[in-house]
Each structure stands twice: as structure tokens, then as C-alpha cells.
BAFI-597097 format. One record per residue (C-alpha): z, y, x; residue in three letters; residue number from 0. Coordinates in Angstrom, 2 decimals. Last residue first. Example, Ala and Ser with C-alpha at 12.3 -4.5 7.8 and 13.67 -1.06 7.14 Angstrom:
residues 2
<node <7.14 -1.06 13.67> 'SER' 1>,
<node <7.80 -4.50 12.30> 'ALA' 0>,
This chain:
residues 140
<node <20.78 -20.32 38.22> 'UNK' 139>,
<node <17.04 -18.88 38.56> 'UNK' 138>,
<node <17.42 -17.19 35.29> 'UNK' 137>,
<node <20.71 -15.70 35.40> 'UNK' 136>,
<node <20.01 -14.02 38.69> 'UNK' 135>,
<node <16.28 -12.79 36.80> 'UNK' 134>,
<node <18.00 -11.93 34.12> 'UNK' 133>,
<node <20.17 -9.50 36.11> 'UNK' 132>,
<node <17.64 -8.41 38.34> 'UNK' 131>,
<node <15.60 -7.23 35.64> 'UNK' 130>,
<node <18.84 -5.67 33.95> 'UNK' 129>,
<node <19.39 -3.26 37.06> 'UNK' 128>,
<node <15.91 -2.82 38.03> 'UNK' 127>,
<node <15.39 -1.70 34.77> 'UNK' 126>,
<node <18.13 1.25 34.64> 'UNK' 125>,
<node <21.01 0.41 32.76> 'UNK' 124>,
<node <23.32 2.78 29.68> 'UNK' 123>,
<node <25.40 0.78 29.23> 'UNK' 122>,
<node <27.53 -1.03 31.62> 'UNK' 121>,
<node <25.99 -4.86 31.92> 'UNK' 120>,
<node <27.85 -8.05 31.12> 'UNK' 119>,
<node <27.76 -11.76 32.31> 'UNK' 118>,
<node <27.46 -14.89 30.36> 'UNK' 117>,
<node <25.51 -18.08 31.99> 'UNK' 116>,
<node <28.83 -19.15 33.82> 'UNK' 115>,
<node <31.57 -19.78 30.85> 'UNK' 114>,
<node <32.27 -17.87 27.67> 'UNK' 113>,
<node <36.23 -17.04 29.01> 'UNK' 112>,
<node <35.14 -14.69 31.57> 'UNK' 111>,
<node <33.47 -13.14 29.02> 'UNK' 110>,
<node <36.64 -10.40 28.59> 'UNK' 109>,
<node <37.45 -9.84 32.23> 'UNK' 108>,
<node <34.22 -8.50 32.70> 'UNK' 107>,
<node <34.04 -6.60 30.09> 'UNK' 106>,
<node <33.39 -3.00 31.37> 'UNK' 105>,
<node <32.45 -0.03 29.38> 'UNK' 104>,
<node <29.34 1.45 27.15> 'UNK' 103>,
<node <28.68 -2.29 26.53> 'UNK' 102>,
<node <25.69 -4.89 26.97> 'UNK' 101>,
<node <26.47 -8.60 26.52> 'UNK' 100>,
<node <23.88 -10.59 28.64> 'UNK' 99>,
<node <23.35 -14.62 27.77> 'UNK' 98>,
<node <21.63 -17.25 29.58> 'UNK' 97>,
<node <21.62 -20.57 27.42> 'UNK' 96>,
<node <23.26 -23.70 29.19> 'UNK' 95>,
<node <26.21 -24.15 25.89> 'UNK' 94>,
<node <23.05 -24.12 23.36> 'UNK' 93>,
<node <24.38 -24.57 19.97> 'UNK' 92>,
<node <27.88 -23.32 20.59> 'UNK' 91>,
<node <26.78 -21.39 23.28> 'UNK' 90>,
<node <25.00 -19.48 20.73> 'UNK' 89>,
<node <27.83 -19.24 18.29> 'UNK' 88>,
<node <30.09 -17.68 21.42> 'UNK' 87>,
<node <27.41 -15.51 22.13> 'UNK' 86>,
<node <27.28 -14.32 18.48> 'UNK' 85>,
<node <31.05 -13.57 18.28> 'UNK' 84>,
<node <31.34 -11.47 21.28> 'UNK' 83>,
<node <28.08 -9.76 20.24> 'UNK' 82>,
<node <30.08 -8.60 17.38> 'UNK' 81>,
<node <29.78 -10.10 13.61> 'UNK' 80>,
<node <29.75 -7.61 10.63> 'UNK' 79>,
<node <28.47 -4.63 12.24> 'UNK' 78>,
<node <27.35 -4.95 16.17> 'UNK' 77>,
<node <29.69 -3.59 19.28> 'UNK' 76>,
<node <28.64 -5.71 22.30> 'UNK' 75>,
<node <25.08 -5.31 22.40> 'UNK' 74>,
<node <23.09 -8.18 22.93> 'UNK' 73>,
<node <20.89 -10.00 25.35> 'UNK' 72>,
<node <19.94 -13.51 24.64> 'UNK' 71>,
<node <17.54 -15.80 27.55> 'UNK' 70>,
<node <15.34 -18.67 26.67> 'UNK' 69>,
<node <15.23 -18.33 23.15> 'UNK' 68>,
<node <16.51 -21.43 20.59> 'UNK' 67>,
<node <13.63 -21.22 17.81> 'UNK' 66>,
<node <14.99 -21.42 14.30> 'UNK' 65>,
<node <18.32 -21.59 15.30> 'UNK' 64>,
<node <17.82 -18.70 17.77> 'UNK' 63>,
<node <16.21 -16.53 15.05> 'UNK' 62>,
<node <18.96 -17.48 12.97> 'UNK' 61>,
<node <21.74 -16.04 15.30> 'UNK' 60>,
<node <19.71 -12.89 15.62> 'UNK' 59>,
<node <19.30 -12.27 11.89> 'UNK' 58>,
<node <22.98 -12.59 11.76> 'UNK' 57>,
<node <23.83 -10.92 14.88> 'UNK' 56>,
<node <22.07 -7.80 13.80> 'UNK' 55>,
<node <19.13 -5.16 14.83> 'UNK' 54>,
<node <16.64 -7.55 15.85> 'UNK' 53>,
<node <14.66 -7.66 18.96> 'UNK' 52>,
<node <11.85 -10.36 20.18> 'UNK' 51>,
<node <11.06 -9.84 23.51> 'UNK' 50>,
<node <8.50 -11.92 25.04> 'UNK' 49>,
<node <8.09 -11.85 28.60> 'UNK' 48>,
<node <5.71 -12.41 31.36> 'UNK' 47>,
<node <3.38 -9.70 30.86> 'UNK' 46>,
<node <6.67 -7.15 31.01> 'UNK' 45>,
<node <8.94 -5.93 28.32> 'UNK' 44>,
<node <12.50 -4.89 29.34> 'UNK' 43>,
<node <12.25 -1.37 29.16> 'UNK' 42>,
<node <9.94 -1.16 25.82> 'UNK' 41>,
<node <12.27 -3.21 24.15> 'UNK' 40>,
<node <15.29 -0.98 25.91> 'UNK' 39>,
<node <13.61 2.10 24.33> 'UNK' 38>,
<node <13.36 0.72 20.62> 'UNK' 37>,
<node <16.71 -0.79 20.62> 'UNK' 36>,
<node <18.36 2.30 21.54> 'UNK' 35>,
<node <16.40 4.28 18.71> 'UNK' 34>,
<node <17.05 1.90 16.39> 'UNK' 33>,
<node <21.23 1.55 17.04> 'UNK' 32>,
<node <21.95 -1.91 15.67> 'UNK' 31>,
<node <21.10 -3.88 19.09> 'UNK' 30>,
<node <20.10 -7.41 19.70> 'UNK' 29>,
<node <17.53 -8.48 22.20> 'UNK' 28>,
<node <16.12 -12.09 22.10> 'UNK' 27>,
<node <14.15 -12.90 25.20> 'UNK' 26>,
<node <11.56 -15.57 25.63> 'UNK' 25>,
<node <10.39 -16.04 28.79> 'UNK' 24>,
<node <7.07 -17.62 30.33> 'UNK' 23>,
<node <4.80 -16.58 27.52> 'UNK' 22>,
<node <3.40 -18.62 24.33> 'UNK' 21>,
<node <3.16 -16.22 21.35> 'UNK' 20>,
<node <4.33 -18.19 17.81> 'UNK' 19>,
<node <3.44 -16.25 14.93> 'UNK' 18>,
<node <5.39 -17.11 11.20> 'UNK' 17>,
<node <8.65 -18.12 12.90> 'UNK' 16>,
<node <10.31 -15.10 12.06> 'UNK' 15>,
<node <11.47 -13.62 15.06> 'UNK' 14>,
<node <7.69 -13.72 15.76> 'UNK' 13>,
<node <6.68 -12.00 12.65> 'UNK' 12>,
<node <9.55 -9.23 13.02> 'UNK' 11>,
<node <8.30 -8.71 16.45> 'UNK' 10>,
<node <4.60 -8.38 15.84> 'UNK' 9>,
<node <5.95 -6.09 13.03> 'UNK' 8>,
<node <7.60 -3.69 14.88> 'UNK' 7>,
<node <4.94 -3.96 17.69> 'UNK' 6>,
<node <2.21 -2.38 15.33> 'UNK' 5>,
<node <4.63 0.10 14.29> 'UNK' 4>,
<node <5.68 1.07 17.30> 'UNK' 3>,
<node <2.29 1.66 18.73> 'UNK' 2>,
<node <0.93 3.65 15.63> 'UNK' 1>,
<node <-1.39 2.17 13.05> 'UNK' 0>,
């Protein structure tokens, strides 16, 4: 079974609820472009992380019912409901969570409004760029 496959379905099974994988840092990545979603999994795994990534803000926002994550990073621009509008129903049910909203231009003036724990990132990032990031957001 190739690589992506295999780790396709170990992320659809842990977004889930069906596996549980203990690790230091639970991320939940959102992003409707596959391709994009595929490379920045890769970029932002490490041993001490779990990323779980989903293509929609729906299936994202239940993940986090199901199992609040320790960090959220999400695209901005997402069918049906933005990233906007899922880290706004996030801090709704956890106001402390860390959360990243990706775009192809700045919002900084935009999630201004969310509160502390939200910042944004210019797409596309290198990994020392987001690392640092969530590790900023982390420590705070």
C-alpha cells in the first residue's frame, strides 16, 4: 500500500475517533485543495506531532468536538463555511485554543477581532516559518 495511502487512512481513523495515537501535539489541518493539503501534512509532521487533516470545516469542526486538538490550522478560503467561520466556532468551544488561518494575502487586520491565540500566515510558508509559529503560540 503506498505511503499516502497508508497515512490517508491513519488520518481519517484518527479524525474519527476510531484510533487514538498519544503524542505531545495534536494538530488539526484544514485545507480543500488535496494536493496542498498533502504537502503541508508532510511539512508539518514531526515525532512529536499528530496531524490530523481534513479537507472541510465541517468535518473539521466535528473532529474538534469529538476530541478538542491542541493547536487548529486552516485555510482561509474553504467551501460552505470559511476558516473565518470555523475559528470563530472553535473559540466558541475552546476560547484558549491556538489557531493559524493560512491565506495567499494578509489578514492581519481581519483576526484581530478573534482574540490572542489567532494569528495568520502568507501562503505559501516554509517550515521554519509555521514551526516557529506554533511553537510562539504554543509556549504562550
Amino acid at each position: 500500500m503506498p505511503y499516502s495511502l497508508r497515512r490517508r487512512l491513519l488520518t481519517e481513523r484518527i479524525a474519527s475517533g476510531w484510533l487514538k495515537w498519544p503524542v505531545a501535539l495534536r494538530i488539526l489541518y484544514v485545507e480543500d485543495n488535496p494536493l496542498v493539503r498533502e504537502v503541508t501534512s508532510e511539512l508539518l509532521c514531526q515525532v512529536e506531532r499528530q496531524v490530523v487533516a481534513l479537507g472541510t470545516a465541517e468535518e473539521a469542526l466535528k473532529a474538534f468536538e469529538a476530541d478538542p486538538f491542541d493547536i487548529v490550522i486552516t485555510d482561509v478560503s474553504l467551501p460552505v463555511m470559511s476558516g473565518l467561520e470555523l475559528a470563530r466556532n472553535i473559540l466558541t468551544l475552546k476560547p484558549s485554543v491556538p489557531i493559524i488561518i493560512a491565506s495567499g494575502y494578509a489578514l492581519t487586520s481581519v483576526v484581530q477581532n478573534l482574540g490572542p491565540n489567532v494569528r495568520t500566515i502568507v501562503k505559501p510558508f516554509e517550515a521554519d516559518q509555521i514551526d516557529s509559529l506554533i511553537t510562539d503560540l504554543c509556549a504562550a
